[in-house]
N, C-alpha and C positions, 0 to 999 in steps of 0.2 A: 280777773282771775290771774294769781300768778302762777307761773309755768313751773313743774314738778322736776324740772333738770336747772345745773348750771351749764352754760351754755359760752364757748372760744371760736370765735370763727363758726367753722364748719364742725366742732367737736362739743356734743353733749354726753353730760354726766348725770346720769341716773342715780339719787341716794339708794342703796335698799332700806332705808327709816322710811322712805317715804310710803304715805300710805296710798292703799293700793287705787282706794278711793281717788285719788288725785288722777290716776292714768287712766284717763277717758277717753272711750273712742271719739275718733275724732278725722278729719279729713283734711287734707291740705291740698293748696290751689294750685302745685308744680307739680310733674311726676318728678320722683327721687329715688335714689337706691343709697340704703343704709348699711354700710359693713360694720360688723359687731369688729371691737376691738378689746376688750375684756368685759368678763361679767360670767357670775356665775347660775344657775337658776331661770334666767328668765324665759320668757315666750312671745310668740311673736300671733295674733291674730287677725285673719281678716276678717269681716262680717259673711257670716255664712259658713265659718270654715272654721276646723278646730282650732287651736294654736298647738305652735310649735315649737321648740328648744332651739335656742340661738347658742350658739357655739362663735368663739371667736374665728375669726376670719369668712364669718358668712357673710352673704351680700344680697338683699335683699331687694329686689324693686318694687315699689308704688306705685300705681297710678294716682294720676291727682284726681283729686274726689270718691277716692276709694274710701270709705270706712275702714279702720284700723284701729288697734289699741295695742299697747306693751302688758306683760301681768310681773309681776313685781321677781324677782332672782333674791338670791341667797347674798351674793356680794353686790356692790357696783356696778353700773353695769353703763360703758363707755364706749359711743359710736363715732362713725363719722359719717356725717352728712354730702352726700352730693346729687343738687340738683340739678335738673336736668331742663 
């Protein structure tokens, strides 16, 4: 499968063409926190839990192996990654 961002280092780019299809929950094997750094629209969910409106400068933590997915925004939508 290929991955539904381009990806610099620790900075992923989210198209909003991409379809929403592509952005499946999914779990990752570190915990992380994700600060929004532009984008407009999108949401942020955990499994169980509604999703939420990402706003630039939010900062997100995961646990690893938590289920999570992105839902698709209006613009772009451009994080930065730091693992923990």
């Amino acid at each position: 499968m290929v991955n539904p961002y381009i990806e610099d280092k620790d900075i992923r780019i989210f198209s909003c063409q991409t379809e929403q299809s592509e952005l499946v929950w999914h779990r990752d094997k570190k915990d992380r926190s994700v600060v929004i750094l532009e984008g407009e629209g999108w949401m942020f969910q955990r499994d169980n839990e509604l999703p939420m409106i990402l706003s630039e400068g939010d900062e997100i933590g995961i646990s690893s192996f938590e289920y999570h997915r992105i839902i698709k925004g209006k613009t772009d939508l451009k994080i930065k990654i730091k693992e923990q």
